[in-house]
N, CA and C atoms as an extended XYZ file, in Angstrom:
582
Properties=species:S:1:pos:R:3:atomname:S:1:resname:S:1:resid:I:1 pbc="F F F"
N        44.046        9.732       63.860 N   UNK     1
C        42.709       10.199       63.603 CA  UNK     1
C        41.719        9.247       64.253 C   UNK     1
N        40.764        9.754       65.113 N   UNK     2
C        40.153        8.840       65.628 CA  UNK     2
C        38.894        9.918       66.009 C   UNK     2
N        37.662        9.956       66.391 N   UNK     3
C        36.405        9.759       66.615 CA  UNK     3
C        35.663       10.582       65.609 C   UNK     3
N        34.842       11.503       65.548 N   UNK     4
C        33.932       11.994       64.325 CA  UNK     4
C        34.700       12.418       63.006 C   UNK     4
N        36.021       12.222       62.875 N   UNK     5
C        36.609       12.565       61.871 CA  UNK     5
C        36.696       11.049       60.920 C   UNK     5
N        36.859        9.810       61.580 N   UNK     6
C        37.431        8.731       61.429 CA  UNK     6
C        35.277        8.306       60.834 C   UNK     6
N        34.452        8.550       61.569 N   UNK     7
C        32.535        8.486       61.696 CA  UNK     7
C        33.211        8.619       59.773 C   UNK     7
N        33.405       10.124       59.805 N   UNK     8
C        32.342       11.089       58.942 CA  UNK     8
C        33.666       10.298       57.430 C   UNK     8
N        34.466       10.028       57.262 N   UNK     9
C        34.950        9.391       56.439 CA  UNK     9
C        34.709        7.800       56.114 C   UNK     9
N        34.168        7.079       57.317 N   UNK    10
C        33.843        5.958       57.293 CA  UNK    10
C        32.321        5.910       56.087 C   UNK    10
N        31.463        7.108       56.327 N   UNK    11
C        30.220        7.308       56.035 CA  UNK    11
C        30.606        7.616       54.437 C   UNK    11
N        31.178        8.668       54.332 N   UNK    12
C        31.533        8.941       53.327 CA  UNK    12
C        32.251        7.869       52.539 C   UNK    12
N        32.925        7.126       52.569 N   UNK    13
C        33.567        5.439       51.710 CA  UNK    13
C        32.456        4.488       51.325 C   UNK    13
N        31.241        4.898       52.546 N   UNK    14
C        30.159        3.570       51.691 CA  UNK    14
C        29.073        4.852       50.937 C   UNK    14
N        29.036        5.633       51.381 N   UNK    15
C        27.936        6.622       50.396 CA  UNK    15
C        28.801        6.390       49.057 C   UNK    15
N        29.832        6.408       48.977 N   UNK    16
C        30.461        6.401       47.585 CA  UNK    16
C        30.547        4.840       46.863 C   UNK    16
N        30.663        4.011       47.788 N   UNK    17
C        30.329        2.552       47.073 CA  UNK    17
C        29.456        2.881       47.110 C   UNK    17
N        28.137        2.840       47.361 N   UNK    18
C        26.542        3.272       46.593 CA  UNK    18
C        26.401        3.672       45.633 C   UNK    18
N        26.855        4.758       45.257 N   UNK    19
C        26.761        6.038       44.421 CA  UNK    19
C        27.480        4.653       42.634 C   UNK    19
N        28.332        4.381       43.156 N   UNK    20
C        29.518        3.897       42.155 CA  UNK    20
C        29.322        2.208       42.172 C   UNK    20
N        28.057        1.519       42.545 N   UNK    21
C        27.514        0.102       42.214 CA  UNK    21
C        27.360        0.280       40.814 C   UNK    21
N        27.918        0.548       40.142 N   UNK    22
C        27.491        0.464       38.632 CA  UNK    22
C        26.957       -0.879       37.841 C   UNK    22
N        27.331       -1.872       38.351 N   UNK    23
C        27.128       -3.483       37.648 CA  UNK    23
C        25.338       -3.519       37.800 C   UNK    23
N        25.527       -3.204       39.396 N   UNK    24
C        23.752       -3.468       39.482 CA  UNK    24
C        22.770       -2.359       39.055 C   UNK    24
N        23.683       -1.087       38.845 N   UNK    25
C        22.390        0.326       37.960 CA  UNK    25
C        22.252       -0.279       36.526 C   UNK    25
N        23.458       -0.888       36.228 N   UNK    26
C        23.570       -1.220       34.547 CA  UNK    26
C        22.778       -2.620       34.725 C   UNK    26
N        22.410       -3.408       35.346 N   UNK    27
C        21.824       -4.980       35.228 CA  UNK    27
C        20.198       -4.603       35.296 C   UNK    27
N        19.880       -3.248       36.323 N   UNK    28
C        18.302       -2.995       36.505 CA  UNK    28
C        18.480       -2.004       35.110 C   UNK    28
N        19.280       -1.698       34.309 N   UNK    29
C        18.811       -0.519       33.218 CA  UNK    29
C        18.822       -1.566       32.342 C   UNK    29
N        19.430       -2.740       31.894 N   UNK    30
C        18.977       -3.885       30.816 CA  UNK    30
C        17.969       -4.354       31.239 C   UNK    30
N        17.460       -4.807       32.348 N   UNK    31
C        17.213       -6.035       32.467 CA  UNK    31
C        15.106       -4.361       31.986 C   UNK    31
N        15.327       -3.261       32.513 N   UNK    32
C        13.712       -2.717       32.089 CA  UNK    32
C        13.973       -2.693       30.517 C   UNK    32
N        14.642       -2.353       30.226 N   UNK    33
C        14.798       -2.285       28.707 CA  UNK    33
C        14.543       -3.730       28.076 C   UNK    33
N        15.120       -4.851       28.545 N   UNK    34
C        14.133       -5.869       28.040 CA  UNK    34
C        12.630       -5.858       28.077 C   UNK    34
N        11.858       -5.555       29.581 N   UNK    35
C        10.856       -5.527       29.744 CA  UNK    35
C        10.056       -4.544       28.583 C   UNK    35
N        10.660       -3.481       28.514 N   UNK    36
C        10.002       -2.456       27.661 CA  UNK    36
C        10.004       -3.243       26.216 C   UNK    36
N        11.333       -3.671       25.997 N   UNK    37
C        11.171       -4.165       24.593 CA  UNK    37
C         9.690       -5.263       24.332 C   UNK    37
N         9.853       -6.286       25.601 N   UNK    38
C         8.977       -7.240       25.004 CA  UNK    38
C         7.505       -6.728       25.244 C   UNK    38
N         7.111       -5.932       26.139 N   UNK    39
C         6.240       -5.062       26.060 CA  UNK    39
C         5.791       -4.546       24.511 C   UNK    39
N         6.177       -3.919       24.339 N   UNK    40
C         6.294       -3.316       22.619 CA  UNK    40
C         6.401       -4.461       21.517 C   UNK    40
N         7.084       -5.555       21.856 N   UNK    41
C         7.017       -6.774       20.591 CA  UNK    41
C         5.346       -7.564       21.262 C   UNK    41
N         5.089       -7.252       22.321 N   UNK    42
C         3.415       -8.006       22.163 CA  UNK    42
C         2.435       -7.206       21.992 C   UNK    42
N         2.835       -5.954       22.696 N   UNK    43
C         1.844       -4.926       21.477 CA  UNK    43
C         1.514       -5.018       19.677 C   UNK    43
N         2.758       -5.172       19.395 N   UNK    44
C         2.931       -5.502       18.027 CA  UNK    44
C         2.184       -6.706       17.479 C   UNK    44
N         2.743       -8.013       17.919 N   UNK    45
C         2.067       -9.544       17.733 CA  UNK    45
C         0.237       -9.181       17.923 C   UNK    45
N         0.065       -7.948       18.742 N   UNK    46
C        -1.686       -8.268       19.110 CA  UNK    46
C        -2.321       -7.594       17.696 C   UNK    46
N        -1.439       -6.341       17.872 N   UNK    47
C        -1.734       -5.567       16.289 CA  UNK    47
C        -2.067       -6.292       14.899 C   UNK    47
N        -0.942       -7.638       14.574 N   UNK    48
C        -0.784       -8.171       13.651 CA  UNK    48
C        -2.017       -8.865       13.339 C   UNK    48
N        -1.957       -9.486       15.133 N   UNK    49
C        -3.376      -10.582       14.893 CA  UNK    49
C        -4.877      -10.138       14.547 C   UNK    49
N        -4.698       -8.889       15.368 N   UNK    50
C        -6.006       -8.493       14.709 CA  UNK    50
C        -5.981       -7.945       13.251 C   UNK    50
N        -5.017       -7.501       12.827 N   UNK    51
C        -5.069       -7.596       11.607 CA  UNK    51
C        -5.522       -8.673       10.345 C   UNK    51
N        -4.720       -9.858       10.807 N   UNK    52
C        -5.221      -11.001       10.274 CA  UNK    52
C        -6.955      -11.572       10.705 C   UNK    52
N        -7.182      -11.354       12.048 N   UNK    53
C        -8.684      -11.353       12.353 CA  UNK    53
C        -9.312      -10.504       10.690 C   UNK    53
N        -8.971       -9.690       10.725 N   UNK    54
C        -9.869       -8.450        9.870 CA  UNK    54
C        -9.618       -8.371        8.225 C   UNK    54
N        -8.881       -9.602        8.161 N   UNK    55
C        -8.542      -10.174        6.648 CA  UNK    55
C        -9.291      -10.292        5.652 C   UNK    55
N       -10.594      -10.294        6.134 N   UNK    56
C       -11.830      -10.588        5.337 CA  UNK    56
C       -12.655       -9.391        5.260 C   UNK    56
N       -12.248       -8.409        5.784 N   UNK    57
C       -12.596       -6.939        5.393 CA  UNK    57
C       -12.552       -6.517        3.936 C   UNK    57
N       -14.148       -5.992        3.516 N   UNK    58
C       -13.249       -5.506        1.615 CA  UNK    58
C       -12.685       -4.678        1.525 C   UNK    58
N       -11.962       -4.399        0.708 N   UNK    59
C       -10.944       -3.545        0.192 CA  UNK    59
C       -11.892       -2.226        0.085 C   UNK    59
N       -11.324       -1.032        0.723 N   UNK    60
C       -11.532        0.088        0.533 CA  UNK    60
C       -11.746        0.335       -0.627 C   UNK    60
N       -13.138        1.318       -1.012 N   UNK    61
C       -13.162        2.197       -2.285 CA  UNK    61
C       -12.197        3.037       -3.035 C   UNK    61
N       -11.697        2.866       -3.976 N   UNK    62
C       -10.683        3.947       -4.683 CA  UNK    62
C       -10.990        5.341       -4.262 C   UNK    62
N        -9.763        5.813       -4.211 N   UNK    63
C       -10.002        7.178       -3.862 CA  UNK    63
C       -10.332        8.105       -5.311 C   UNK    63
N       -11.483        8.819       -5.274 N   UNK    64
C       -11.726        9.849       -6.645 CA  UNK    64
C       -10.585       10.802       -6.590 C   UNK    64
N       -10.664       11.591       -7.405 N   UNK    65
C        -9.794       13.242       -7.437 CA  UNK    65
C       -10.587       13.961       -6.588 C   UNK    65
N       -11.823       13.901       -6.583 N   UNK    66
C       -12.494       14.779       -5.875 CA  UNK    66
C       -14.214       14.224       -5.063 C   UNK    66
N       -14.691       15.048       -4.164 N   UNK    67
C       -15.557       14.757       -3.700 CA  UNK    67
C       -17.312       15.174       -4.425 C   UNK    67
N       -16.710       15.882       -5.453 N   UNK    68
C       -18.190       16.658       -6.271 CA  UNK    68
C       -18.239       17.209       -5.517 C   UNK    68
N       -19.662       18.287       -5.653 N   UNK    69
C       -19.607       19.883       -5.248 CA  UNK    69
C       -19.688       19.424       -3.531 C   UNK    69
N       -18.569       20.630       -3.447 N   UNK    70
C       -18.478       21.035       -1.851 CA  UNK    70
C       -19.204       21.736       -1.120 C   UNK    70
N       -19.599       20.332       -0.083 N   UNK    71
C       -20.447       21.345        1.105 CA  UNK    71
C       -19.812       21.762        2.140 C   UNK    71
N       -18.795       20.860        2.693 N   UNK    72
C       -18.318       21.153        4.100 CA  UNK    72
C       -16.360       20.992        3.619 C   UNK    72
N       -15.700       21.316        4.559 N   UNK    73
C       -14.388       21.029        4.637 CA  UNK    73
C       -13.636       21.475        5.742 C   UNK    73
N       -13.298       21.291        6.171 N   UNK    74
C       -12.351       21.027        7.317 CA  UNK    74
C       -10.886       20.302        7.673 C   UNK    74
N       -10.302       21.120        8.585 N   UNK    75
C        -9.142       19.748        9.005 CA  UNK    75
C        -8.675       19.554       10.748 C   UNK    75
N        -7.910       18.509       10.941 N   UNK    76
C        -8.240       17.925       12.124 CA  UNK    76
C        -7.680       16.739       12.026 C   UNK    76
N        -7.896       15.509       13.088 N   UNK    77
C        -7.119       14.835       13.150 CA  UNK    77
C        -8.246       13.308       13.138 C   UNK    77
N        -7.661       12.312       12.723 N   UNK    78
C        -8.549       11.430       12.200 CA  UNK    78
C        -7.890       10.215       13.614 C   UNK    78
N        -8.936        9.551       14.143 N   UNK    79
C        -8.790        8.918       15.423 CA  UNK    79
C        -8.886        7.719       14.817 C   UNK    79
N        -9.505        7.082       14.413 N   UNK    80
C        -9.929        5.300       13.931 CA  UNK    80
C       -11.120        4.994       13.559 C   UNK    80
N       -10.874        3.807       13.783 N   UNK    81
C       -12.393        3.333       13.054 CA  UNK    81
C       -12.637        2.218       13.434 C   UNK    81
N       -14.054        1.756       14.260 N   UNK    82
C       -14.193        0.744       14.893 CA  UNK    82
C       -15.332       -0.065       14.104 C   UNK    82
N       -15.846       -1.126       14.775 N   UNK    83
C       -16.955       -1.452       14.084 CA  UNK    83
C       -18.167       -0.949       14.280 C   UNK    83
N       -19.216       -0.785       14.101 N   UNK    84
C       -20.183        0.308       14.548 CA  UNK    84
C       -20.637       -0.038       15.526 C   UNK    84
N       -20.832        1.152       16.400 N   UNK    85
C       -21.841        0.639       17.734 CA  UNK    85
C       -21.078        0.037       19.072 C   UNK    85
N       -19.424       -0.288       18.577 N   UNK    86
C       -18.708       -0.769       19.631 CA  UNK    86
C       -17.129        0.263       19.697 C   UNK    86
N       -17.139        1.022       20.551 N   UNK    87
C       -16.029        2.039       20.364 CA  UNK    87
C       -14.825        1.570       20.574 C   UNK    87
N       -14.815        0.198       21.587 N   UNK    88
C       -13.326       -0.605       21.563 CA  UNK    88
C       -12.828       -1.228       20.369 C   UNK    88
N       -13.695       -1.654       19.559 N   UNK    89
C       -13.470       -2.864       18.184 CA  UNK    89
C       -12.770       -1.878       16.987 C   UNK    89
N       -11.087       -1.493       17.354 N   UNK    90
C       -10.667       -0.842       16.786 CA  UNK    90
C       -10.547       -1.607       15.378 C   UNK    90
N       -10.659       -1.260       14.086 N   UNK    91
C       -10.098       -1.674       12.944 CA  UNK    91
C        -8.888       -1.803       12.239 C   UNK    91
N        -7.952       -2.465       11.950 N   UNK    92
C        -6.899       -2.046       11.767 CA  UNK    92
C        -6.544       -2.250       10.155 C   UNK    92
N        -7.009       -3.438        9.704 N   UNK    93
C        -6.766       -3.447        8.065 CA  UNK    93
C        -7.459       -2.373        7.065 C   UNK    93
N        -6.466       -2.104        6.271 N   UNK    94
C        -6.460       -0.891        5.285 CA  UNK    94
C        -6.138        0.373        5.890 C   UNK    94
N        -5.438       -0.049        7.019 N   UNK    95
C        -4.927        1.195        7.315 CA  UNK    95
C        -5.554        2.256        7.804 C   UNK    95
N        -6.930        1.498        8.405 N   UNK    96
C        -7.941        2.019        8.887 CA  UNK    96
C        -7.638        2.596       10.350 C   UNK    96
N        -6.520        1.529       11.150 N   UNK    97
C        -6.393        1.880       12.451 CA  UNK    97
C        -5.668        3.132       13.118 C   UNK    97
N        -4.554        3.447       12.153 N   UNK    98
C        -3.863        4.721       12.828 CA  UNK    98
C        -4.043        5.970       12.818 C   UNK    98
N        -3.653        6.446       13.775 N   UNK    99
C        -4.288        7.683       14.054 CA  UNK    99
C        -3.283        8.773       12.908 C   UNK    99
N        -3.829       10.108       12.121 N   UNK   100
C        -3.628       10.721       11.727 CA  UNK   100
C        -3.445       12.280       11.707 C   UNK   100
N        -3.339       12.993       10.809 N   UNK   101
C        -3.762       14.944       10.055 CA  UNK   101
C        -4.822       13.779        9.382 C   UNK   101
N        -5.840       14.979        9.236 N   UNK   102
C        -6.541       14.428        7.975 CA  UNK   102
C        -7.122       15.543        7.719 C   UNK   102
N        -7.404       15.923        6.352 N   UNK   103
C        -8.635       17.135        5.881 CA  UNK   103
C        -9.605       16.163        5.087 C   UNK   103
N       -10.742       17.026        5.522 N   UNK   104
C       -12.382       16.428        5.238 CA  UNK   104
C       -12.599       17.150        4.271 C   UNK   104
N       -13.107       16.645        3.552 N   UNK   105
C       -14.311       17.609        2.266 CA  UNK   105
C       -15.531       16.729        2.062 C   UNK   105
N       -16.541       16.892        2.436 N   UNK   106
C       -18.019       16.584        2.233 CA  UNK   106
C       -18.449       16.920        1.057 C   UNK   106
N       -18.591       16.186        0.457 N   UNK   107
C       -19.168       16.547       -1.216 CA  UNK   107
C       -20.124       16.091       -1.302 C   UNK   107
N       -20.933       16.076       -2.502 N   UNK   108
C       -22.274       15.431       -3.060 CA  UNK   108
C       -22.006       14.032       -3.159 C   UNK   108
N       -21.002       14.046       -3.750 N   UNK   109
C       -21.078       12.612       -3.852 CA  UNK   109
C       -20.199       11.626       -2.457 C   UNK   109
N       -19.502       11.952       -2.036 N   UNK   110
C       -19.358       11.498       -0.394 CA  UNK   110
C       -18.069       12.219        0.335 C   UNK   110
N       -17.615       11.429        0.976 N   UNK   111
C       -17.149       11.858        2.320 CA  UNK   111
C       -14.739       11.480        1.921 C   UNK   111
N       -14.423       12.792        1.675 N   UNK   112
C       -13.217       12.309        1.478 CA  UNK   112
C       -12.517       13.038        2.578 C   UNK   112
N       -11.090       11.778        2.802 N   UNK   113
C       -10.694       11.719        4.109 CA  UNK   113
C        -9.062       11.709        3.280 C   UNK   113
N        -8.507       12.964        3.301 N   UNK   114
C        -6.948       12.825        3.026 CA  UNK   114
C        -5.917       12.911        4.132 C   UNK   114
N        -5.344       11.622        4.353 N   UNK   115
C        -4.194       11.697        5.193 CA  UNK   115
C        -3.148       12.046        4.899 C   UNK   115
N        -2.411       12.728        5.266 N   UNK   116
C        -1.032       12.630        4.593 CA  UNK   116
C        -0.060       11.811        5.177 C   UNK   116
N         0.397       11.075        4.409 N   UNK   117
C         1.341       10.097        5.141 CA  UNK   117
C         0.995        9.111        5.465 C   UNK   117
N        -0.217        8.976        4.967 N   UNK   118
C        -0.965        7.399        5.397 CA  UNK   118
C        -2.148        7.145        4.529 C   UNK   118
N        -2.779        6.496        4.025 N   UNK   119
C        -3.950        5.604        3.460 CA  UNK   119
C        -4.612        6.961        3.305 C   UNK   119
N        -5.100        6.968        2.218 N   UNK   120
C        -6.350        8.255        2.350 CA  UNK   120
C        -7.775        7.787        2.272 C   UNK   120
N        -9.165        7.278        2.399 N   UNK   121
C       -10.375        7.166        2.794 CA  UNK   121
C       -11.302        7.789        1.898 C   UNK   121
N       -12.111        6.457        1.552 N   UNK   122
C       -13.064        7.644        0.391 CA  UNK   122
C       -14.397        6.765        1.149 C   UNK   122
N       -15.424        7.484        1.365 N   UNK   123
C       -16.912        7.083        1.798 CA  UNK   123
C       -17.798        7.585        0.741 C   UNK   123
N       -18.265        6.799       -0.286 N   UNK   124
C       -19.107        7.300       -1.291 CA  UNK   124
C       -20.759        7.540       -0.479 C   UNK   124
N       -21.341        8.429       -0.923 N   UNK   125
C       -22.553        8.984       -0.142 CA  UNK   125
C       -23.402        7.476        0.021 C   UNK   125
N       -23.525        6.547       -1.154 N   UNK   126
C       -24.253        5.523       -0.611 CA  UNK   126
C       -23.723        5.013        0.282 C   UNK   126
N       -22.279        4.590        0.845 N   UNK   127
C       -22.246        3.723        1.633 CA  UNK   127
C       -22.059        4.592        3.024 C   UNK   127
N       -22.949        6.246        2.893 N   UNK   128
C       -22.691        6.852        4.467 CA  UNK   128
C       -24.261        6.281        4.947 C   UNK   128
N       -24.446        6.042        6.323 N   UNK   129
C       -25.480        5.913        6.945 CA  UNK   129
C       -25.925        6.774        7.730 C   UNK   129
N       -24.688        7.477        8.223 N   UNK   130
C       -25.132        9.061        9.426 CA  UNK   130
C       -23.956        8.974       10.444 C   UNK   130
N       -24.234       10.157       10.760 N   UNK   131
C       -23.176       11.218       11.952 CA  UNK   131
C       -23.966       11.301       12.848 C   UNK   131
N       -22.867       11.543       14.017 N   UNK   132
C       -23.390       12.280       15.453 CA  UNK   132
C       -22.210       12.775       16.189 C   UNK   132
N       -22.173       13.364       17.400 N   UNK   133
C       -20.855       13.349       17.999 CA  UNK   133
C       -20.917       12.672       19.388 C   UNK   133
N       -19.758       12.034       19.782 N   UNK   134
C       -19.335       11.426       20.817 CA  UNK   134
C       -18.550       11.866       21.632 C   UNK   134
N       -18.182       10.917       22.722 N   UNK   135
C       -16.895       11.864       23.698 CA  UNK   135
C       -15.580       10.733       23.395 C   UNK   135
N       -15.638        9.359       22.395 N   UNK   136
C       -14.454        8.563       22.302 CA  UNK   136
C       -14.899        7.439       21.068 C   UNK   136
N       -13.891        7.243       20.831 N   UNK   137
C       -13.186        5.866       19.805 CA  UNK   137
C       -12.057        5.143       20.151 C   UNK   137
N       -12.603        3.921       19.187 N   UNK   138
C       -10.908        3.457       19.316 CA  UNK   138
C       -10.108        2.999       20.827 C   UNK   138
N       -11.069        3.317       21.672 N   UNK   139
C       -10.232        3.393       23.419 CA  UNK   139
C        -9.575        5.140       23.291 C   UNK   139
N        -9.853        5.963       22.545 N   UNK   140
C        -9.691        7.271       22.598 CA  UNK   140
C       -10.498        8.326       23.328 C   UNK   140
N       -10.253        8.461       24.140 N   UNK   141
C       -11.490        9.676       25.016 CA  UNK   141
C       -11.118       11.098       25.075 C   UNK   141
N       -11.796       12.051       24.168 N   UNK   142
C       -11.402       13.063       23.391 CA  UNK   142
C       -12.837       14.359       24.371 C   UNK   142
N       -12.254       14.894       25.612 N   UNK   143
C       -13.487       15.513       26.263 CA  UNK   143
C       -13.890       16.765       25.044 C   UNK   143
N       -13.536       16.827       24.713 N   UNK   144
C       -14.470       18.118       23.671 CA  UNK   144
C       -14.902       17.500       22.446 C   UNK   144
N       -14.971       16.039       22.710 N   UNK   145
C       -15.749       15.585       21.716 CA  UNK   145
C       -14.938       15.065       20.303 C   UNK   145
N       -15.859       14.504       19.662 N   UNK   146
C       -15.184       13.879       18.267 CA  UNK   146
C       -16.734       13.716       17.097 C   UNK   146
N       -16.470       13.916       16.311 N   UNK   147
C       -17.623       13.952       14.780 CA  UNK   147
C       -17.101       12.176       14.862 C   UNK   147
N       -17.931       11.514       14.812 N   UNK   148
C       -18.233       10.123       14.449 CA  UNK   148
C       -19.292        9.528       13.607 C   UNK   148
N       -18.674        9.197       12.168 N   UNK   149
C       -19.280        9.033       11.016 CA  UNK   149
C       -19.652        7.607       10.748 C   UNK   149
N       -20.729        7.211       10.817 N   UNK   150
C       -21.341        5.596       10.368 CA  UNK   150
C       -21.704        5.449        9.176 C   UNK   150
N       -20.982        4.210        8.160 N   UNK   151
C       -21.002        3.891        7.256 CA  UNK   151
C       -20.708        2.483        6.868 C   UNK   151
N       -21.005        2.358        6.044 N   UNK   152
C       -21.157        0.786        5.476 CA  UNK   152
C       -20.106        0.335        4.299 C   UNK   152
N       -19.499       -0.794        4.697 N   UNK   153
C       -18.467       -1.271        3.722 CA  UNK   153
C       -18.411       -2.914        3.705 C   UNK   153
N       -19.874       -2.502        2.177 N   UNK   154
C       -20.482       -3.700        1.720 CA  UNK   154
C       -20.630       -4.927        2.376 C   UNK   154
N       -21.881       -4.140        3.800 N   UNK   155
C       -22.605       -4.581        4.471 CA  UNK   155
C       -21.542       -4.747        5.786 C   UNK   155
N       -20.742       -4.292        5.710 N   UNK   156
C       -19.986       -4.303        7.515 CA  UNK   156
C       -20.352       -2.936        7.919 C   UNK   156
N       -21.057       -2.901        8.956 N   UNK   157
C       -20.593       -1.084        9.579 CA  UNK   157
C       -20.243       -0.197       10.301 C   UNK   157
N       -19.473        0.252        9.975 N   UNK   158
C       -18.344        0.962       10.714 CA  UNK   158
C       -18.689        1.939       11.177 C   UNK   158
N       -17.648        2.886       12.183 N   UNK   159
C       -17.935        4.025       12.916 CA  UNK   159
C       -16.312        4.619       12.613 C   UNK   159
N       -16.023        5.838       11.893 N   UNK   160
C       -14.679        6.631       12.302 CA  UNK   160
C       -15.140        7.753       12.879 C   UNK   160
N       -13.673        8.037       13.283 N   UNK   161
C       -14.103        8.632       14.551 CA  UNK   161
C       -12.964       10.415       13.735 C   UNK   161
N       -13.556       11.245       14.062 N   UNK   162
C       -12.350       12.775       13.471 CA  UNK   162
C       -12.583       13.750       14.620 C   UNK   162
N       -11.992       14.341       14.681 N   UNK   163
C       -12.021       15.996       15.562 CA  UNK   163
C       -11.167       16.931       14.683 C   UNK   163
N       -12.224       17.488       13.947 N   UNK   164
C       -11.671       19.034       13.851 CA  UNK   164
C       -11.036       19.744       14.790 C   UNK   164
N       -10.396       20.914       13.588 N   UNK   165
C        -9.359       21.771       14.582 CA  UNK   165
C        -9.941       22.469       15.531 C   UNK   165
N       -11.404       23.060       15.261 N   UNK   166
C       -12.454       23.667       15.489 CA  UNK   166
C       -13.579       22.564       16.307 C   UNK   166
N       -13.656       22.238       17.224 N   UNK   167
C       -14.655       21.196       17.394 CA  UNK   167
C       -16.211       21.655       17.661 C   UNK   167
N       -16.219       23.197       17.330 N   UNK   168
C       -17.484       24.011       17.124 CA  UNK   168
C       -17.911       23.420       15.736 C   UNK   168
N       -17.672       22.977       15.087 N   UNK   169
C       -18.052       23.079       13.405 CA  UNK   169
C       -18.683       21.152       13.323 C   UNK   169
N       -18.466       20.712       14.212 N   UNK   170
C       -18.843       19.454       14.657 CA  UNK   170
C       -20.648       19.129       14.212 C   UNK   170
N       -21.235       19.968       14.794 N   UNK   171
C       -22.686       20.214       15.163 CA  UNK   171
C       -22.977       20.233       13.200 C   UNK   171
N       -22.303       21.328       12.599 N   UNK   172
C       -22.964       21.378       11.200 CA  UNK   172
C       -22.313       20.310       10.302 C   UNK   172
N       -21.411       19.321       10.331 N   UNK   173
C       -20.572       18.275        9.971 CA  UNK   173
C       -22.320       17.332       10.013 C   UNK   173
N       -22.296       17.166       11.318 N   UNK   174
C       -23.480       15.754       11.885 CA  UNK   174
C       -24.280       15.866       11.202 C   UNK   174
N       -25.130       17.187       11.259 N   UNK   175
C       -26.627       18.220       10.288 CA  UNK   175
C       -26.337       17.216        8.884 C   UNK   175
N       -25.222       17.717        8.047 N   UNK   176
C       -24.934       17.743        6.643 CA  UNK   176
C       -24.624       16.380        6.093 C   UNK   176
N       -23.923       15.439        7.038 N   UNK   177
C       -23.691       14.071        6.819 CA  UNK   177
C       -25.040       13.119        6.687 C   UNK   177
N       -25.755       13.500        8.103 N   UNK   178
C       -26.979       13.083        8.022 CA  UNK   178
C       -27.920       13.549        6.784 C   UNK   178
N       -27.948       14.486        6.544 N   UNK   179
C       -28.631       15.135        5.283 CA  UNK   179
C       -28.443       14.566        3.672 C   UNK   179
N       -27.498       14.496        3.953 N   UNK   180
C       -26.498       13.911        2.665 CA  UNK   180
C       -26.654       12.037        2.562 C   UNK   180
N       -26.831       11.578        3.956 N   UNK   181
C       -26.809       10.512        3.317 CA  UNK   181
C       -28.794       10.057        3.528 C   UNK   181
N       -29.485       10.514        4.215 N   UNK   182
C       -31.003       10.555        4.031 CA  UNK   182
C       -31.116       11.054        2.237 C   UNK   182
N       -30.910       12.244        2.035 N   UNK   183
C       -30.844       12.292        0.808 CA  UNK   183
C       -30.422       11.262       -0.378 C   UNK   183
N       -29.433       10.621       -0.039 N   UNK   184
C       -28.769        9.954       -1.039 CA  UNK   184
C       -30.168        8.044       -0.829 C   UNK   184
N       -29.913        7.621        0.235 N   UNK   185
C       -31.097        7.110        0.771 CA  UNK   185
C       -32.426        6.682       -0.131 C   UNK   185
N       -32.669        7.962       -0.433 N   UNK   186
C       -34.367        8.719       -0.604 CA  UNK   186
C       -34.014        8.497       -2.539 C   UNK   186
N       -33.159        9.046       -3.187 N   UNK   187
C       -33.006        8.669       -4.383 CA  UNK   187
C       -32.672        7.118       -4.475 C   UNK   187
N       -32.209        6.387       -4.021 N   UNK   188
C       -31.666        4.589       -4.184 CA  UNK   188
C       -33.345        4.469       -3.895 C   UNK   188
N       -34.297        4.638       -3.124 N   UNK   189
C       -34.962        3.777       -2.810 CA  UNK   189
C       -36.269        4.312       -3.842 C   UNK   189
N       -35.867        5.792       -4.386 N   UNK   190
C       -36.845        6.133       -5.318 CA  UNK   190
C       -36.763        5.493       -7.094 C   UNK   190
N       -35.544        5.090       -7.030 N   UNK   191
C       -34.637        4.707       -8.403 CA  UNK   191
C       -35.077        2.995       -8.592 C   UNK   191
N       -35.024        2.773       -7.575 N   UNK   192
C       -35.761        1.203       -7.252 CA  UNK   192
C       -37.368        0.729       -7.541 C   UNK   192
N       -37.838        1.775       -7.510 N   UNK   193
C       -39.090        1.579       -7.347 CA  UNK   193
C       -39.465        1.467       -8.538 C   UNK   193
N       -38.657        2.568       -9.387 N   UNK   194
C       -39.093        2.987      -10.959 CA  UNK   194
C       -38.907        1.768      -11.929 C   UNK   194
């Protein structure tokens, strides 16, 4: 056997050592899987730290049974919660940071936030300051927008961030939050006076 028969088998013996380097597919498939791992363990370590940064955060309000009479309700998905005014300064203690389901109910007396499966959120009407909507949180950029609620937790203030399932219903969320907490507002500062 000798000329293109002798080629085309020669070709064929190293295409197949290629194919069948297994030591070095298996040394580059550990060696990313480390990378990925430690990737993911300093994600983690940054998580922690800011956690401990945010140690001095107060303790969330108890959650009521209920919100008193219902104005609004909705559900949707709950994005985070930063510090106010800065959409990167994600929060992470109390369980403030992860993203969720959440259903809203706007009541008289404030703003309840049930997660399932995670921390549930109570904003009593005094400590809401007002709504608007945005296009992000959190480092989250949500193009149809997000309901972003500002509130105060005894004197820190925050911004969470939600999108309804509906992100039409956004517009009367902002109206009613704002309303609700001008209202609430307008009695503290009338109750004071007396």
């Amino acid at each position: 056997m000798s000329g293109p028969t002798t080629t085309a088998l020669t070709l064929l013996a190293q295409e197949k050592a290629r194919v069948t380097d297994w030591p070095s597919y298996i040394g580059w498939a550990v060696g990313l899987l480390i990378v990925i791992g430690l990737v993911y363990w300093l994600m983690r370590q940054g998580w922690n730290w800011r956690r401990t940064l945010q140690s001095g955060l107060p303790a969330l309000p108890a959650v009521p049974a209920g919100a008193g009479p219902v104005i609004l309700e909705t559900s949707g998905r709950y994005h985070g919660t930063t510090t106010a005014g800065n959409w990167l300064d994600r929060v992470v203690a109390h369980g403030l940071g992860t993203r969720s389901r959440a259903d809203l109910t706007l009541g008289e007396r404030g703003l309840l936030v049930l997660r399932p499966g995670d921390v549930d959120l109570w904003i009593p009407a005094e400590q809401l300051t007002g709504a608007r909507t945005d296009s992000g949180i959190a480092g989250k950029v949500v193009p149809a927008g997000l309901l972003v609620v500002t509130w105060s937790l005894e004197g820190t203030a925050l911004d969470s961030g939600f999108r309804a399932e509906h992100p039409d219903e956004h517009a009367a969320w902002v109206e009613a939050v704002n309303e609700l907490a001008t209202r609430t507002t307008k009695t503290k500062t009338e109750e004071a006076a007396t």
